[in-house]
C-alpha positions in Angstrom: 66.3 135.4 187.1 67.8 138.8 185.8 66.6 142.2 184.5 64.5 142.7 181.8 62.6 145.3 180.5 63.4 147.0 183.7 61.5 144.5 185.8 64.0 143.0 188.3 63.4 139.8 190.8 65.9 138.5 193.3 67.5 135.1 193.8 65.6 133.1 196.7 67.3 130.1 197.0 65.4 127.0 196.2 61.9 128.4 196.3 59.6 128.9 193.6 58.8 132.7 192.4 55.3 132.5 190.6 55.2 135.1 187.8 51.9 136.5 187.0 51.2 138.8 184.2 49.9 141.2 185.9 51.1 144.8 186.1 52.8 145.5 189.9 55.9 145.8 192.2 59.0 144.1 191.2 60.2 142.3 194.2 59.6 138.6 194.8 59.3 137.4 198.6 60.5 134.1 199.3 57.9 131.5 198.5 55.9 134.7 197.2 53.8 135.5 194.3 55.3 137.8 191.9 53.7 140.5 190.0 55.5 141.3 186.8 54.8 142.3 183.5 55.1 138.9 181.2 58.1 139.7 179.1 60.7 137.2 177.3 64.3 137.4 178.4 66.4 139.6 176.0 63.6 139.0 173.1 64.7 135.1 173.5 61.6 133.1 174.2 61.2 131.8 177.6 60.2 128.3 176.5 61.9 126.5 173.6 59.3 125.9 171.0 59.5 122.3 169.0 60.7 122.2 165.3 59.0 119.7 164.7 58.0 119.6 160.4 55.7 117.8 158.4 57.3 114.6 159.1 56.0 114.8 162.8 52.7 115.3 162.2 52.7 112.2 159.9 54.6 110.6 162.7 51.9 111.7 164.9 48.7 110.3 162.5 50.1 107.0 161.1 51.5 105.8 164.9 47.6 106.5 166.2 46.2 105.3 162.5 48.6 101.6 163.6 47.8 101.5 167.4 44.0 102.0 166.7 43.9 99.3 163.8 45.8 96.7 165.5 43.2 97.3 168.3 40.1 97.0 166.1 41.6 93.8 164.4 42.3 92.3 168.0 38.8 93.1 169.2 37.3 91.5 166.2 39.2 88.4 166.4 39.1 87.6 170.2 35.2 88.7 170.8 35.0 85.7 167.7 33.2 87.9 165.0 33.4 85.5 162.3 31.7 87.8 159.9 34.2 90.8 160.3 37.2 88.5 159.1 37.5 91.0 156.7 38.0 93.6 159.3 40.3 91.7 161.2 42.5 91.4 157.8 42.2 94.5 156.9 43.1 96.0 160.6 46.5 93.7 161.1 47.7 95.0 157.3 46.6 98.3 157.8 48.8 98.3 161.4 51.8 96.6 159.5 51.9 99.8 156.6 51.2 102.5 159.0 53.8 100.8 161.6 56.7 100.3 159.1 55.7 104.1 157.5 56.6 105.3 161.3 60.0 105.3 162.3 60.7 106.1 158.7 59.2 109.4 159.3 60.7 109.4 162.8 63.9 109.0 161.4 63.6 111.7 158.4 63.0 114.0 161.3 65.9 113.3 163.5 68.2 113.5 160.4 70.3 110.5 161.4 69.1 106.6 161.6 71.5 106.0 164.6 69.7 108.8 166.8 66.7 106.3 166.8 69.0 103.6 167.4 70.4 105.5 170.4 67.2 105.6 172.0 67.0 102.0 172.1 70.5 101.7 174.2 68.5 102.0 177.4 65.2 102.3 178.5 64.3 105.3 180.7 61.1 105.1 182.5 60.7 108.4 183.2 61.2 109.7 179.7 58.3 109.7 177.4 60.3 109.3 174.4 62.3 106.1 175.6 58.9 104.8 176.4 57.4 105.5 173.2 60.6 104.3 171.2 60.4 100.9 173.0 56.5 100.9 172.9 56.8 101.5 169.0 59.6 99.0 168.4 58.0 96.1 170.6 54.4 96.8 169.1 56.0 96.5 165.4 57.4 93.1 166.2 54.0 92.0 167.5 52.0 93.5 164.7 54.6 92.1 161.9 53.8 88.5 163.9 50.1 89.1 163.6 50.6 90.0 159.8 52.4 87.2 158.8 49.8 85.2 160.3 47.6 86.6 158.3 49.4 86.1 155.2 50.0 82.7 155.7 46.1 81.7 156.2 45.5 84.2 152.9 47.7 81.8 151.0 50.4 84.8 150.6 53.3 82.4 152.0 52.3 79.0 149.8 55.7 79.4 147.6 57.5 79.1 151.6 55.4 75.5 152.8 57.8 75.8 156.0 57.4 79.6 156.6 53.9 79.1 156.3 53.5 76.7 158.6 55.0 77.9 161.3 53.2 81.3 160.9 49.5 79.5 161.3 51.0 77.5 163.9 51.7 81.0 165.9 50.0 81.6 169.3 47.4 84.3 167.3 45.7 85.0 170.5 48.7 85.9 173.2 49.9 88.2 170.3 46.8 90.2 169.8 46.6 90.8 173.4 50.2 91.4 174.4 50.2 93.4 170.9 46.9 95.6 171.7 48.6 96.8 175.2 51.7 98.2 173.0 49.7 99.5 170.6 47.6 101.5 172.7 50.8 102.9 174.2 51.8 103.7 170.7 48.4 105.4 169.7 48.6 107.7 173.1 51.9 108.4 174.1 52.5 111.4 171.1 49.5 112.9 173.1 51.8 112.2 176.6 54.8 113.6 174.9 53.4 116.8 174.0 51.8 116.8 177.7 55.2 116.4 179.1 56.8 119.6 178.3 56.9 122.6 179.2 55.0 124.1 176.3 51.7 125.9 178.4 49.4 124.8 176.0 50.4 121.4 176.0 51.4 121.0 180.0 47.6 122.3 180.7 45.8 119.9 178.7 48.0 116.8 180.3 45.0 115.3 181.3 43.0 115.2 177.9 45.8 115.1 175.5 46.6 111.7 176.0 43.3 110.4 175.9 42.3 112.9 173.2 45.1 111.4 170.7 44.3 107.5 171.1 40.5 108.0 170.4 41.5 110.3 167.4 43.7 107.2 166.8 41.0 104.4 167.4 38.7 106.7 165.4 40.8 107.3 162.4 41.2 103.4 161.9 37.8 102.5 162.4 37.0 104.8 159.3 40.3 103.6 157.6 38.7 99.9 157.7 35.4 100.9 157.1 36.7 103.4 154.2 38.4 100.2 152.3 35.4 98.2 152.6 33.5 100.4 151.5 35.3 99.9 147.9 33.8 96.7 147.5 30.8 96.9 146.0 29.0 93.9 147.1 26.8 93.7 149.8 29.0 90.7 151.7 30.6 93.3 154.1 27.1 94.7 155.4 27.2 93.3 158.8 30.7 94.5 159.3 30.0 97.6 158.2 27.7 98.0 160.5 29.5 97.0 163.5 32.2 100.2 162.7 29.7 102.5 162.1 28.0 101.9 165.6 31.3 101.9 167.1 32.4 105.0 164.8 29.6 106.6 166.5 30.7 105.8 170.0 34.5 107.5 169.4 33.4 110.5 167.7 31.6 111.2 170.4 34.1 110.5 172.9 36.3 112.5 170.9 33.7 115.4 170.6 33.1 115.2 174.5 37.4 115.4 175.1 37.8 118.5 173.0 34.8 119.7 174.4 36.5 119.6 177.7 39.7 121.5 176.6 38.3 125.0 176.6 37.0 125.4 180.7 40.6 123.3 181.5 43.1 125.5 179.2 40.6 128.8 180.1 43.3 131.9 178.2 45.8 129.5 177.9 44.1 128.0 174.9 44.1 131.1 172.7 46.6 129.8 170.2 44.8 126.5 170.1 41.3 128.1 169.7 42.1 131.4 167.6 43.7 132.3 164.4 44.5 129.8 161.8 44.9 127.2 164.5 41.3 127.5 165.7 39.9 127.8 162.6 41.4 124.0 161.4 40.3 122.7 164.6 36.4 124.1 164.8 36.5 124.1 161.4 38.7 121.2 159.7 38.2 118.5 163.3 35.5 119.4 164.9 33.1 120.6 162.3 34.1 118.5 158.7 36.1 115.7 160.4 33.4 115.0 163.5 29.9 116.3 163.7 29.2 116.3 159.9 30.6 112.2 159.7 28.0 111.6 162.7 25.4 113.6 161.5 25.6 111.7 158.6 25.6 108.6 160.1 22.8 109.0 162.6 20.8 110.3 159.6 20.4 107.6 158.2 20.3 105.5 161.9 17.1 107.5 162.1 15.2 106.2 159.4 16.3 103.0 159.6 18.4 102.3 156.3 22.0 101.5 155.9 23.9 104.0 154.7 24.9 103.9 151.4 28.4 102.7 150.7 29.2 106.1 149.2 28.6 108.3 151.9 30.1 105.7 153.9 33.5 106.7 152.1 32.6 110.5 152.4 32.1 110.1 156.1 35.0 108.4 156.9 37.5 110.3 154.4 36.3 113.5 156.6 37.6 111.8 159.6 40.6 110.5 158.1 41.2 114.5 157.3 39.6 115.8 161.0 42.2 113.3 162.4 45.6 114.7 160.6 44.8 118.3 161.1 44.3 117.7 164.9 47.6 116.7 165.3 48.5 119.4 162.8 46.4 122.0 165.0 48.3 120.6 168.5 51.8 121.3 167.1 51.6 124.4 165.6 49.5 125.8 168.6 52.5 124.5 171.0 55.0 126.6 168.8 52.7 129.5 169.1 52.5 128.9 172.8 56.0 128.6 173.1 56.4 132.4 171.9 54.4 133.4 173.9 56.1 134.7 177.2 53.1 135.9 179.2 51.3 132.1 178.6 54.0 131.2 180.2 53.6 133.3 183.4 49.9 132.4 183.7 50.5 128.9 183.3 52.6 128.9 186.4 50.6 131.8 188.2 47.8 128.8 187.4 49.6 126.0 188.0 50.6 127.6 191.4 47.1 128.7 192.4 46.1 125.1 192.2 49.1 123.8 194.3 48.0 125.9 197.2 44.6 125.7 196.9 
């Protein structure tokens, strides 16, 4: 470390020097706590922030939107619903747009196509990103499989006899399951990514984050499915309808119970996440608009016993498509904020270091 701000620490070898941000002496004893005032280091912030834009946050929704469709359509299809073949349908194409829209945004964001490619060279277990490149590039050859399977029992491969046979003839089953484990990789692993650094915000919540962004994921493509059958207005897709609302119900309130847990775990750390503009998309925008009032709405009509009608089906689950982008919105921009913020930084490790001994 070096001067600033008039604060001064010593070099101790390869121990660890915990920084409070607490106001006291300037000297650090090896293995010691010190107590510092937080400052950054020549007005340069101590942790590099992400700059990450718009395309990110897509990149963010539509690889949870894919991961959590693919999922639904599995489930359907192995539990044998024979009534929710539209849901199956609908899941795998859903999975196939929001899987090819992915690494186009991925790559946007990177500026060059062969950057994406580079990450494919060799696979790094220990890297988050290698993992989610391979997880993302394995589950779109699955899911592309599943698809054309589809297509070719919809009839949308007749003018290729061949190609449609072989598609039917695919092993449907070993590529849902093999294709569901990728694609909850794919649906988590933004959350584990963000976890991974050294953002405080982020690093504190490694423990809900992950989980946090798949059931946004499985959540947003339950109402996504049950948003485009909602369209129809015929009464054939009642019984499907049905099953997503009841699970709809189940992740909301997982999701509810995760962010719900973020506040005692992050304690001041989660200022930037839970004030300002930030906090006000996420109580207001997620939590408020894109969770409780979709299952209030739905447990409304639960309790007196009628289904709900198809439009405030579609209200419900456009407010969780909307809850579900400004989440991942809220996460980013509140890591940036974190990032500037020097004396975060101090009390994550003063935290982080507390725990450790304790």
């Amino acid at each position: 470390m070096s001067r600033t701000k008039g604060n001064q620490s010593r070099g101790q070898g390869n121990t660890a020097t915990v920084i409070t941000p607490d106001q006291g002496g300037y000297m650090a004893g090896r293995g010691e706590r010190w107590t510092g005032k937080a400052s950054d280091y020549y007005n340069i912030p101590l942790v590099n922030k992400a700059h990450w834009s718009w395309e990110i946050v897509l990149y963010f929704f539509f690889g949870g939107l894919a991961g959590g469709s693919f999922l639904v359509s599995s489930i359907a299809s192995l539990l044998g619903f024979k009534k929710d073949e539209s849901v199956i349908r609908i899941g795998r194409y859903l999975s196939f747009v929001s899987v090819l829209i992915s690494p186009v945004l991925l790559i946007k964001d990177l500026g060059r196509p062969e950057r994406f490619i580079n990450m494919l060279r060799v696979l790094k277990l220990r890297s988050v990103m290698s993992i989610g490149s391979w997880a993302l590039s394995i589950f779109g050859l699955f899911c592309s499989l599943a698809t054309a399977h589809q297509a070719a029992k919809d009839g949308l491969l007749n003018w290729f006899p061949l190609m449609a046979r072989l598609m039917k003839a695919l092993p449907i089953k070993v590529i849902e399951i093999v294709g569901s484990l990728f694609g909850i990789v794919v649906a988590s692993y933004t959350g584990v990514l963000l976890a991974a650094t050294a953002v405080p915000v982020w690093a504190r919540a490694r423990n809900i984050i992950g989980p946090l962004f798949f059931t946004s994921g499985l959540s947003t493509a339950l109402a996504a499915i049950s948003c485009i059958l909602s369209l129809d207005s015929s009464n054939r897709h009642k019984n499907a309808l049905e099953r997503l609302e009841r699970a709809e119900i189940i992740a909301t309130m997982t999701e509810l119970g995760l962010i719900s847990a973020l506040a005692p775990t992050l304690g001041p750390l989660g200022k930037p996440l839970f004030r300002g503009r930030d906090g006000t998309l996420l109580l207001g925008g997620t939590v408020s608009s894109g969770l409780i009032a979709p299952l209030l709405l739905r447990l409304g009509w639960k309790i007196v016993c009628k289904s709900t009608p198809r439009e405030v089906n579609s209200v419900a689950s456009l407010l969780v498509l909307v809850g579900g982008l400004i989440l991942r919105y809220v996460w980013i921009d509140a890591g940036r904020r974190s990032a500037d913020d020097p004396q975060a930084t101090h009390e994550y490790n003063a935290i982080e270091w507390k725990e450790r001994k304790s």
